[in-house]
C-alpha positions in Angstrom: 65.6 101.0 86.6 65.2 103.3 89.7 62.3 105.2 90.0 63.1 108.6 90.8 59.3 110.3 91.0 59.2 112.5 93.6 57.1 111.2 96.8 55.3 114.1 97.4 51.1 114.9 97.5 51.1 116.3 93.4 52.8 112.8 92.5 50.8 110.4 94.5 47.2 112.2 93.2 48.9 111.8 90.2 50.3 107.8 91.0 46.2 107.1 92.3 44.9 108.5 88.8 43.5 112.0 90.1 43.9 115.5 89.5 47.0 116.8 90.3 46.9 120.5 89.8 47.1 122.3 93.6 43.6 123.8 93.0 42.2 120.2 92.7 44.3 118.5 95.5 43.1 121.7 97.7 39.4 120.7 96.7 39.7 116.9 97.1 40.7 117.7 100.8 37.7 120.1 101.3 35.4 118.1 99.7 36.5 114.7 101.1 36.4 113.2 104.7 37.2 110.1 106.9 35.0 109.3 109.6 35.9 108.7 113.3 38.1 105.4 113.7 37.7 104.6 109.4 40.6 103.5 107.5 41.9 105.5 104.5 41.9 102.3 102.2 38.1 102.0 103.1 37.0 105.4 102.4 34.1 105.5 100.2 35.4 107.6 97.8 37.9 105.3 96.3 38.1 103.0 93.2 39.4 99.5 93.4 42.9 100.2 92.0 43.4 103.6 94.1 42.7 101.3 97.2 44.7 98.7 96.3 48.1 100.7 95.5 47.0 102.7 99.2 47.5 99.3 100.8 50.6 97.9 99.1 52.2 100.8 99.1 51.5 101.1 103.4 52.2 97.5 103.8 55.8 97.6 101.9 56.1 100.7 104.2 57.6 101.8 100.8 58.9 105.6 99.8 55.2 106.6 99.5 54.2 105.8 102.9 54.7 109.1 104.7 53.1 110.9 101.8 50.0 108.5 101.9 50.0 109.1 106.2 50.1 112.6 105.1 46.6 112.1 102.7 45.1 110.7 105.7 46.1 113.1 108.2 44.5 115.7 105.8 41.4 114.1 105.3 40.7 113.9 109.3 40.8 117.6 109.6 
C-alpha cells in the first residue's frame, strides 16, 4: 500500500511523536536550537526513535527529506 501522508512540517511532528497543532510546532521552533556546526540527529532534545527515523529517513533521501532540511533550517534561525 502507498503511503499518501502528506510530507509537510504538521505530518512529520506528527510522524516524530510531537505536537502537531501550529501553536506547538511555532513554539518547538522558539524554544528549540542547533548549535554552530551540530547535526539535527544529534540535537539534545531528541528521543532515540525521533533520531533514528531523522536519519533513515535523510539517508533514503526519502519523500520526507526536504521537510526534515526544512526542521533544520528552522532551528538555526
Amino acid at each position: 500500500m502507498m503511503d499518501t501522508t502528506p510530507k509537510d512540517m504538521t505530518h512529520l511532528f506528527a510522524q516524530l511523536g510531537l505536537p502537531c497543532e501550529p501553536e506547538a510546532i511555532t513554539h518547538f521552533f522558539a524554544s528549540h536550537r542547533l548549535g554552530a556546526g551540530q547535526k539535527l540527529e544529534d540535537a539534545p532534545f531528541w528521543r532515540g526513535a525521533q533520531r533514528a527515523f531523522i536519519m533513515e529517513e535523510m539517508r533514503q533521501d526519502s519523500e520526507w527529506s526536504e521537510t526534515i532540511e526544512s526542521l533544520d533550517a528552522g532551528l538555526r534561525k
